[in-house]
C-alpha positions as CSV (number, residue, x, y, z in Angstrom):
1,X,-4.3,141.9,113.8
2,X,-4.4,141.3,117.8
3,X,-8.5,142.0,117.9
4,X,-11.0,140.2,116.2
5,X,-14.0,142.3,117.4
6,X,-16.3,143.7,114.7
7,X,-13.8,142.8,111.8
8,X,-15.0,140.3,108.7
9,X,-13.3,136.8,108.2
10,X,-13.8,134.6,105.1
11,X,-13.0,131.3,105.3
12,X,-13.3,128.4,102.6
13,X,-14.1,124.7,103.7
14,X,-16.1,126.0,106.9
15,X,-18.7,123.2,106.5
16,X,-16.4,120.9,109.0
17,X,-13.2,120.5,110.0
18,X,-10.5,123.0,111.0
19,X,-12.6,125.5,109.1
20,X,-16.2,124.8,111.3
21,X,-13.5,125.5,114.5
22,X,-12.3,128.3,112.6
23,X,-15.6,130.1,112.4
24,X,-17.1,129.1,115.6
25,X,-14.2,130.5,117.3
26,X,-14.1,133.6,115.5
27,X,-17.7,134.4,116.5
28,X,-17.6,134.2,119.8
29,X,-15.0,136.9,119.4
30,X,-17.6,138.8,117.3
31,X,-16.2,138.8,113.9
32,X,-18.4,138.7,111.3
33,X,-18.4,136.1,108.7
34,X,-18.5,134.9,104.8
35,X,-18.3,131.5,104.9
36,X,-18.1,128.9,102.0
37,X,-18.3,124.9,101.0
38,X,-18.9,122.8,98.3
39,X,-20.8,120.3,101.4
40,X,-23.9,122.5,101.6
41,X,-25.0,120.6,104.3
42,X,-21.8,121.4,106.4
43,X,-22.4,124.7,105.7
44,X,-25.8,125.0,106.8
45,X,-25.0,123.8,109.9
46,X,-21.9,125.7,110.9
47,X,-23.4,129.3,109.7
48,X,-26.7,128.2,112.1
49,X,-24.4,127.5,115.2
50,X,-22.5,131.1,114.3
51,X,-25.4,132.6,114.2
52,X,-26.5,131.8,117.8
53,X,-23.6,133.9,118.7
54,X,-25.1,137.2,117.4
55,X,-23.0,137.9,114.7
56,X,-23.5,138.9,111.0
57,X,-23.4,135.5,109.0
58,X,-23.6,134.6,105.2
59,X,-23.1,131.3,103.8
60,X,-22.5,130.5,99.8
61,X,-21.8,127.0,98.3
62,X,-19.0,127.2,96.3
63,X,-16.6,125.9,94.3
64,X,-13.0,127.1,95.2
65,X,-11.6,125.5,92.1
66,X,-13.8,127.2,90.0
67,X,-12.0,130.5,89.3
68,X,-14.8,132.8,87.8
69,X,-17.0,131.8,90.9
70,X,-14.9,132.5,93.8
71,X,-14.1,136.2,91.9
72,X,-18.2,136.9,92.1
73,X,-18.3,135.2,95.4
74,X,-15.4,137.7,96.8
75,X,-17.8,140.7,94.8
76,X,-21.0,139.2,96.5
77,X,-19.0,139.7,99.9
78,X,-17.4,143.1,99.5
79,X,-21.2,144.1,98.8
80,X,-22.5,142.6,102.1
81,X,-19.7,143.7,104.7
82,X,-16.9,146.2,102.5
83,X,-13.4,145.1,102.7
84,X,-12.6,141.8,104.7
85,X,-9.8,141.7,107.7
86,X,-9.3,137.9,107.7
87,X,-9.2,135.3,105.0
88,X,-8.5,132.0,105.2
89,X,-7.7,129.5,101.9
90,X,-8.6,126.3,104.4
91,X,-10.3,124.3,101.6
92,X,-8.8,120.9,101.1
93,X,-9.2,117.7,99.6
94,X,-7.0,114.1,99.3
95,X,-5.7,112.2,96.7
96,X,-3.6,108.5,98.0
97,X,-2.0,107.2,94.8
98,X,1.2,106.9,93.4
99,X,2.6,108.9,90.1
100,X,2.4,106.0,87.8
101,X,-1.5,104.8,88.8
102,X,-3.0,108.4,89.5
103,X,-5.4,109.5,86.8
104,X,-5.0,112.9,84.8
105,X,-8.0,113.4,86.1
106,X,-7.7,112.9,90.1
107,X,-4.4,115.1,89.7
108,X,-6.5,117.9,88.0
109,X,-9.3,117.6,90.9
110,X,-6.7,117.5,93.6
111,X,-4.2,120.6,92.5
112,X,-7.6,122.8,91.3
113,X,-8.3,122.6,95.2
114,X,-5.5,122.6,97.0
115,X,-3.5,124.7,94.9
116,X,-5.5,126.7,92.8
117,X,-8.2,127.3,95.5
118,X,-5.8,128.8,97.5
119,X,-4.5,130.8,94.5
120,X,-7.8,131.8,93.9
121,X,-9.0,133.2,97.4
122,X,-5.9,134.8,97.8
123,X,-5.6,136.8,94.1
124,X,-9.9,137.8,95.0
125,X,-9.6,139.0,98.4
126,X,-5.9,140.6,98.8
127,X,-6.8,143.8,97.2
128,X,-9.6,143.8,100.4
129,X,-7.3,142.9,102.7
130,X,-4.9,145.9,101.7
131,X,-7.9,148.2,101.5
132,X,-9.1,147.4,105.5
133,X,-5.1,148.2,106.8
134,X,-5.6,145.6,108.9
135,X,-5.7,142.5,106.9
136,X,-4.4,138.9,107.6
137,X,-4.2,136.0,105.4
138,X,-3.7,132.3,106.1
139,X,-3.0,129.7,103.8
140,X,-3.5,126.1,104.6
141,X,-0.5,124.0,103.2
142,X,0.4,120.8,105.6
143,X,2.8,119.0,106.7
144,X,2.7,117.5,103.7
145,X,4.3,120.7,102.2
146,X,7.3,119.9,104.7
147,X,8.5,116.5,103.9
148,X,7.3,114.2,100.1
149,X,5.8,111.0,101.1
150,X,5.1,108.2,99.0
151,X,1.8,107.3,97.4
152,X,1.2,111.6,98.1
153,X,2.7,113.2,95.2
154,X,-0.5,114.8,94.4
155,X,-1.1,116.3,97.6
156,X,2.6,116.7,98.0
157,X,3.0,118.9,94.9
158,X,0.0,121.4,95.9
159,X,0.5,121.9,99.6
160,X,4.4,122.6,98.6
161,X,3.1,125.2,96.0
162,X,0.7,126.8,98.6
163,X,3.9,127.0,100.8
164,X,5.9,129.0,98.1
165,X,3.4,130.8,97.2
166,X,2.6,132.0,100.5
167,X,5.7,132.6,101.9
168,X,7.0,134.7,98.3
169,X,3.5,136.6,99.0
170,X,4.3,137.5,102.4
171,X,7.7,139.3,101.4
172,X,5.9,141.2,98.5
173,X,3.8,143.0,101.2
174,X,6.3,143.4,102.9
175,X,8.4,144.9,100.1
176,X,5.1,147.0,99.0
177,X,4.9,148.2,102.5
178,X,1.1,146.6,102.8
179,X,0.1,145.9,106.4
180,X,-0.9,143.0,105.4
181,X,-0.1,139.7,107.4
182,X,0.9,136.9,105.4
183,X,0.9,133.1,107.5
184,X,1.2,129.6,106.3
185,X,-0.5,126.7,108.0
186,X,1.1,123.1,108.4
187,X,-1.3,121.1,110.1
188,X,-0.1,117.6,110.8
189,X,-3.3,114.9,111.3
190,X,-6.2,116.7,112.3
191,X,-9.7,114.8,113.7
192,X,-11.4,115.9,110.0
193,X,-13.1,114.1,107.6
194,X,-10.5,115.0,104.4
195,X,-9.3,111.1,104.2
196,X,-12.6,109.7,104.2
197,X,-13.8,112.4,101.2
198,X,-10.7,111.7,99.3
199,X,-10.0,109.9,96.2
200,X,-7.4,106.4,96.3
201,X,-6.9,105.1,93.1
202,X,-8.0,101.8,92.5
203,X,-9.5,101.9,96.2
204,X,-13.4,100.6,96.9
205,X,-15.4,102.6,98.9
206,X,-14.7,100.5,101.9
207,X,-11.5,100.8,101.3
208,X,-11.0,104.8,101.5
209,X,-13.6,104.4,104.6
210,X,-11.2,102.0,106.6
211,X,-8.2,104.4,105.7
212,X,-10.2,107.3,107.1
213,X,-10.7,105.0,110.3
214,X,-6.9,104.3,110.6
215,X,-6.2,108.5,110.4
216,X,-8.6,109.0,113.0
217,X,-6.6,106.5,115.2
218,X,-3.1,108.3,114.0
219,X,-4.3,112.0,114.4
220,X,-3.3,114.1,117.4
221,X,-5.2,117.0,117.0
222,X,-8.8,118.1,117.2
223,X,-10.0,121.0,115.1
224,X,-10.6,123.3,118.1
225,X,-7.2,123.4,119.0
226,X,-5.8,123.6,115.1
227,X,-8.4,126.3,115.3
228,X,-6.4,128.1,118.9
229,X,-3.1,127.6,117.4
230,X,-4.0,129.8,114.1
231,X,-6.0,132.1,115.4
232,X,-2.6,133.0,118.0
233,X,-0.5,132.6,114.8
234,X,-2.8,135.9,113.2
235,X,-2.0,137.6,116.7
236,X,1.5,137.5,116.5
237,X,2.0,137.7,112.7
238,X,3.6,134.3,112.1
239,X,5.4,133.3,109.3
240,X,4.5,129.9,109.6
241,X,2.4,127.6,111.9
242,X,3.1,124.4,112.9
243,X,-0.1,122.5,114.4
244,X,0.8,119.2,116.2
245,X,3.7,117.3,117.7
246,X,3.8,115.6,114.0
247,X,3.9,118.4,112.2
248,X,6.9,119.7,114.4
249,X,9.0,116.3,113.7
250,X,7.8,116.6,110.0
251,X,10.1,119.9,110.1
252,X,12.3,118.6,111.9
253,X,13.5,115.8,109.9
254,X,14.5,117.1,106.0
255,X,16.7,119.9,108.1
256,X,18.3,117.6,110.4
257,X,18.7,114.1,107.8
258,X,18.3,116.5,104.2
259,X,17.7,114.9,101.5
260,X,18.4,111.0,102.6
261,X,14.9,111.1,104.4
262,X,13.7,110.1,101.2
263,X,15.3,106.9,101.3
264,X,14.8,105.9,104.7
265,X,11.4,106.7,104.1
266,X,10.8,104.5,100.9
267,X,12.6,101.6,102.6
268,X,10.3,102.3,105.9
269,X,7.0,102.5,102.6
270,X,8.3,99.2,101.1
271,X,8.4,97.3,104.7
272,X,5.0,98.3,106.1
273,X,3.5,97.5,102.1
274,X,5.3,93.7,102.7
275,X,3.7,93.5,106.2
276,X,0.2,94.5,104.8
277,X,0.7,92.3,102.1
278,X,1.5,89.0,104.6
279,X,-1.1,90.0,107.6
């Protein structure tokens, strides 16, 4: 897919973030959009500033988690604008806590997001996507699906299931002889507000907040240019895309150290949490 023009793009999460940038950019290509978030809000506000760029807009709150809902939602869409050209699984949520204190519960919220979301979107709109032949998707991992970090299991486990799951889908189409793009996204930090609606277990709500200040300082990237860099990735039918000079070292590292990172990484973990714990 090199031309955007007068094609239909879904995109989950587009009440902020990478997935706001996402759809503002793709309107002012003229692509018509299906847009969706649980932040109504969000939502409202993005599909108002797409609007103003002349293109077909519709907006639904939803729940990518809930399976039976994103099925109707990708039926409500197919009867507004046919098959779709462009989807994108963006939707995304945080979970900081380690194996032993997370709570059934918080793992369940996390992976029926950021896994299961994806799987979700993708399973609804792929036979669309064959049907336009022209279709792209993208699936939002991280860099998170590159490297495991401590106290990120959670997150860890989904965005390295999107990752196989995406890249095993892309050969399938392949294999089927679909034209149908397949790309994976690994954003490193991006300028969004995913810490600060996240989940930390045993954290306060001042707490998560000052976390979500100390990513803003640490994050290298603004939406609008996670935004550029996928949008070229569609163009040229990428495998994968890397977004930020930290998500490039977080490939770098497990094929360069393997496996040891881990333990240079726990013993970099254990340091910084005896630091925190004298300061």
């Amino acid at each position: 897919m090199r031309d955007f023009t007068n094609k239909t793009a879904v995109i989950t999460g587009a009440g902020s973030g990478i997935g706001r940038a996402l759809a503002l950019r793709l309107a002012d290509h003229g692509t018509n959009l299906a847009l969706s978030d649980i932040d109504s809000a969000g939502l409202a506000e993005t599909a108002g500033r797409c609007d103003k760029a002349g293109v077909a807009v519709v907006s639904h709150e939803l729940d990518v988690a809930d399976r039976r809902a994103v099925l109707d939602y990708a039926g409500a869409v197919r009867s507004e604008f046919g098959p779709v050209n462009l989807v994108v699984n963006n939707a995304g949520v945080s979970l900081g806590a380690t194996v032993e204190e997370m709570t059934w519960e918080d793992f369940d919220w996390l992976f029926g997001i950021d896994f299961w979301g994806v799987a979700h979107g993708t399973k609804a709109f792929l036979p669309d996507l064959i049907a336009s032949g022209d279709g792209h998707l993208v699936n939002v991992s991280s860099v998170f699906g590159l490297m495991g970090i401590p106290s990120q299991s959670a997150y860890n486990a989904a965005k390295f299931a999107v990752r196989g799951f995406t890249e095993s889908l892309r050969q399938e189409m392949i294999i089927a002889g679909h034209n149908v793009g397949v790309t994976c996204v690994h954003p490193g930090g991006i300028k969004t507000n995913i810490v600060v609606n996240g989940r930390g277990a045993g954290r306060s709500p001042d707490e998560i907040a000052e976390a979500g200040r100390q990513f803003e300082k640490i994050a290298f990237t603004k939406p609008d240019s996670a935004a550029t860099a996928i949008l070229k990735g569609v163009r040229r039918n990428a495998p994968r895309v890397l977004i930020g000079p930290d998500a490039r070292l977080f490939d770098l590292i497990p094929r360069v150290i393997g496996p040891r990172y881990e333990d240079i990484a726990a013993r970099l973990a254990r340091r910084a949490g005896a630091a925190d714990r004298l300061g």
